[in-house]
C-alpha positions as CSV (number, residue, x, y, z in Angstrom):
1,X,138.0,119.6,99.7
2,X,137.1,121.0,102.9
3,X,133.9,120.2,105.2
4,X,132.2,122.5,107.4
5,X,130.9,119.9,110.1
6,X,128.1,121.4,112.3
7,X,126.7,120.7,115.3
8,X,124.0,121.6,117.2
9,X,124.6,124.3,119.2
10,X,126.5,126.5,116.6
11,X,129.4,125.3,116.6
12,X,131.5,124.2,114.1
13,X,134.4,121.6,114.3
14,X,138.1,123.1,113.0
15,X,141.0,121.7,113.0
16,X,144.8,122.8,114.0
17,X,147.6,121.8,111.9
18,X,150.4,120.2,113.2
19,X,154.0,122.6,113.7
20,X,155.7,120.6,110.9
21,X,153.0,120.8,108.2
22,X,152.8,123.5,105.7
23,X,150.3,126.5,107.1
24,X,151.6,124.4,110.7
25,X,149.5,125.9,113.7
26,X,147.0,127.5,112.0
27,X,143.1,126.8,111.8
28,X,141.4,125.0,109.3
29,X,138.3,123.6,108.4
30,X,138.8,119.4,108.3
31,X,139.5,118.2,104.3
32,X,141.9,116.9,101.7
33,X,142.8,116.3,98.6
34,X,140.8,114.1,96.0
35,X,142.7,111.2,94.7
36,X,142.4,109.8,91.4
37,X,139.0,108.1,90.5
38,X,137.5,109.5,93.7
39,X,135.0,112.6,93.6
40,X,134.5,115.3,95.9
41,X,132.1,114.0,98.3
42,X,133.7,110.6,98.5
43,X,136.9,112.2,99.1
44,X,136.3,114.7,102.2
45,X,134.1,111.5,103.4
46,X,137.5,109.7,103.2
47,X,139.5,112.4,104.7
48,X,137.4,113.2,107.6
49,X,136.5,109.7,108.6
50,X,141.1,109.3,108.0
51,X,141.7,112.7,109.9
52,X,139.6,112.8,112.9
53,X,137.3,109.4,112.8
54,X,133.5,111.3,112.0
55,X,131.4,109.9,109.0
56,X,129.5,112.4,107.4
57,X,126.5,111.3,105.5
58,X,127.9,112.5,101.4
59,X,123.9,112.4,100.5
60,X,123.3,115.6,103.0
61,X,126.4,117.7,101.7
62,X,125.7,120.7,100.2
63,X,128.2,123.0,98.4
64,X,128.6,126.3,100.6
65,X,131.5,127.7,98.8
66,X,134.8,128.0,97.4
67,X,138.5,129.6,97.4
68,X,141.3,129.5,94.7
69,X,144.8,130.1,95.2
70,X,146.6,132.7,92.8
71,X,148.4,131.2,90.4
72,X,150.8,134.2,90.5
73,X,151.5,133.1,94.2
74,X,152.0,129.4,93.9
75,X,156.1,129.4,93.8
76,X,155.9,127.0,90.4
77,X,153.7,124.8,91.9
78,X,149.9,123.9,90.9
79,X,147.6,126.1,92.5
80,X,145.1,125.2,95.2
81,X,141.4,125.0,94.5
82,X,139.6,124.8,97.9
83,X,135.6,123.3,97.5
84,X,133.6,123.8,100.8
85,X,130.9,121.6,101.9
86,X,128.7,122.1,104.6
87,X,128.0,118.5,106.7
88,X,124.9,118.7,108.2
89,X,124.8,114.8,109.2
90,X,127.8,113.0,110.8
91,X,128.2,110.2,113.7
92,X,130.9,109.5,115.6
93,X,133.6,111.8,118.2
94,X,136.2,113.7,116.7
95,X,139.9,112.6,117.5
96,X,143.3,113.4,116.2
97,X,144.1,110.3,114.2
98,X,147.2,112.2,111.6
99,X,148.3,115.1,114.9
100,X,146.8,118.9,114.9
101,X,144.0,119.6,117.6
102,X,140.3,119.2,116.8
103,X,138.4,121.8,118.7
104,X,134.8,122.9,118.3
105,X,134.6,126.3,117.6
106,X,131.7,128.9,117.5
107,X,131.3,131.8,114.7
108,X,132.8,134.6,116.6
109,X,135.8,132.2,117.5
110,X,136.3,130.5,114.3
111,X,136.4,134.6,113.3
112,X,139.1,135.2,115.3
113,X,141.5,132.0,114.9
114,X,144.8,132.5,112.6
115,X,144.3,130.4,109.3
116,X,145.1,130.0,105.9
117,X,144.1,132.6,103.5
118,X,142.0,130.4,101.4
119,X,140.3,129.0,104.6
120,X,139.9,132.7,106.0
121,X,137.9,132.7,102.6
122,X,135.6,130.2,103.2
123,X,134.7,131.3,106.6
124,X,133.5,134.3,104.6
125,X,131.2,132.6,102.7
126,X,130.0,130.5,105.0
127,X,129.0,132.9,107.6
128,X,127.5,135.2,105.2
């Protein structure tokens, strides 16, 4: 799960990861992993709120897009299915709670930050 969080001058708030995490210093929209019992909007609320403090309102999310990893890529492991939401509504200031930067970024930066391949996606789609 991964939430484009907007604000309202353009700009869009990404997220660095810390050195010693996997895909460590790159760019990435703010997100997680769903846990059992939990759906997708209750989970990136979850994450976001865990990860840099904001609560986004899950009643104004909408679906903006989505990456897969290849499963001919994923080493033996299960392969990563990225859902982005675009989060219109949220309160609150972001702030590292779990390491990484928080940085506000606009489309022509976000275009030009190193990130993940299945992030690098989503930008795609949701700049299209």
């Amino acid at each position: 799960m991964a939430g484009a969080i907007g604000a309202q001058d353009g700009r869009w708030l990404m997220h660095r990861r810390p050195e010693d995490k996997a895909h460590g210093g790159l760019w990435e929209f703010p997100g997680g992993k769903i846990e059992a019992g939990e759906g997708a909007r209750a989970a990136l609320v979850r994450e976001i709120a865990e990860e840099c403090g904001l609560e986004v309102d899950p009643a104004q999310m909408v679906e903006a897009g989505f990456a897969a990893q290849d499963p001919a890529q994923c080493d033996g492991g299960r392969p990563i299915l990225l859902l982005l939401f675009r989060c219109p509504a949220w309160t609150g200031e972001a702030t590292s709670r779990e390491g990484g930067q928080w940085r506000w970024c606009t489309r022509d930066e976000i275009e030009g930050l190193a990130m993940p391949p299945l992030d690098r996606v989503l930008a795609a789609q949701l700049f299209v």
